[in-house]
C-alpha positions as CSV (number, residue, x, y, z in Angstrom):
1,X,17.3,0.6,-0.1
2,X,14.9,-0.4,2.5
3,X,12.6,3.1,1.5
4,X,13.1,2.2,-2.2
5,X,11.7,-1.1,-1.7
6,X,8.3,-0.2,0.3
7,X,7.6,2.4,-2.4
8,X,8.0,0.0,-5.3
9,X,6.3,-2.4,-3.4
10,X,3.4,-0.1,-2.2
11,X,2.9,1.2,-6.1
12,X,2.9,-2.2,-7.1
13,X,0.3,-3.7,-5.0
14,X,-1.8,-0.3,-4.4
15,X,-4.2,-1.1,-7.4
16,X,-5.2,-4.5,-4.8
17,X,-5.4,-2.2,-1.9
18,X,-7.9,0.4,-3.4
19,X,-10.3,-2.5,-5.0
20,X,-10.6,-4.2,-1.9
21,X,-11.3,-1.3,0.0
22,X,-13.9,-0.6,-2.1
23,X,-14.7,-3.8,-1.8
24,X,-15.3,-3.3,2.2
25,X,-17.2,-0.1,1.8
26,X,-19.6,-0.6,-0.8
27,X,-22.3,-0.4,1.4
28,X,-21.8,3.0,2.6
29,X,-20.2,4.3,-1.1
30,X,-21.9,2.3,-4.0
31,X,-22.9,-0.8,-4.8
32,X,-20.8,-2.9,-6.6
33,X,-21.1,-6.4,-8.1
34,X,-18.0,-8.2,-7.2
35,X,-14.3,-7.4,-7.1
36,X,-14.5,-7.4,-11.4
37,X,-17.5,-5.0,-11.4
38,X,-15.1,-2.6,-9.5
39,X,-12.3,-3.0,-11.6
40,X,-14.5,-1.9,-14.7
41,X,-16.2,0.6,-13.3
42,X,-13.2,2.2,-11.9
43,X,-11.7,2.3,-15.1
44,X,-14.5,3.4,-16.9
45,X,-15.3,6.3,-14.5
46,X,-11.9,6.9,-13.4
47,X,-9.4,5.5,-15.7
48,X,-5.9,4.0,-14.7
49,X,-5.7,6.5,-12.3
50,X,-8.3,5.6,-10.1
51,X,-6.4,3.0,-8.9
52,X,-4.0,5.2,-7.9
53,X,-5.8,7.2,-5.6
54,X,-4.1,7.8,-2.2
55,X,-0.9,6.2,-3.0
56,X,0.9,9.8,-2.1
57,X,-0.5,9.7,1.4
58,X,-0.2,5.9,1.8
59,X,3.8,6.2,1.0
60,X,4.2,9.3,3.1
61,X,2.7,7.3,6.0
62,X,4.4,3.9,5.2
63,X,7.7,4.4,4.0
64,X,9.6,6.1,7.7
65,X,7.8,3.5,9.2
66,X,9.3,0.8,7.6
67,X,12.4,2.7,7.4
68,X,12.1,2.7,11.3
69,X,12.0,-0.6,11.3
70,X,14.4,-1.4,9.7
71,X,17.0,1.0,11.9
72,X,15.7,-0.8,15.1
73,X,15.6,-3.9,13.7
74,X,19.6,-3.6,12.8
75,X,20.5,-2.0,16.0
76,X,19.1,-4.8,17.9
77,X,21.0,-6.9,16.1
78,X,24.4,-5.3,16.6
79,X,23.8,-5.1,20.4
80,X,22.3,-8.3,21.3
81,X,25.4,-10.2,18.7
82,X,28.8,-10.5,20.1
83,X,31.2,-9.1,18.7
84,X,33.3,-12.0,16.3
């Protein structure tokens, strides 16, 4: 449930992540006029999918961690808890 979670989360927010890092970058990339310019450029250019770009990777990379986490986090748990 944990996985399931992360990845709606991630393909939820991932249209955020990929403005503000082009946000960040537009010096090196292009130049952009605010976080709105990018938004309409991107789906001018790129359409819907643009936001999109790199969310395979991202999840690949994101979701065993969190899934990690959350397997240490609960076996932490059981050990440091006495038993009722």
């Amino acid at each position: 449930m944990a996985s399931l979670s992360k990845i709606f989360a991630a393909t939820v927010t991932y249209p955020y992540q990929v403005v503000r890092s082009r946000l960040q970058n537009q010096h090196t990339i292009a130049q952009y006029n605010g976080a709105l310019d990018i938004i309409r450029k991107t789906l001018r250019y790129e359409g819907i999918k643009g936001f999109y770009k790199g969310l395979v990777p991202s999840v690949l990379r994101v979701t065993p961690a969190c899934a990690l986490t959350f397997v240490v986090y609960e076996n932490v748990v059981h050990f440091l808890m006495p038993l009722s």
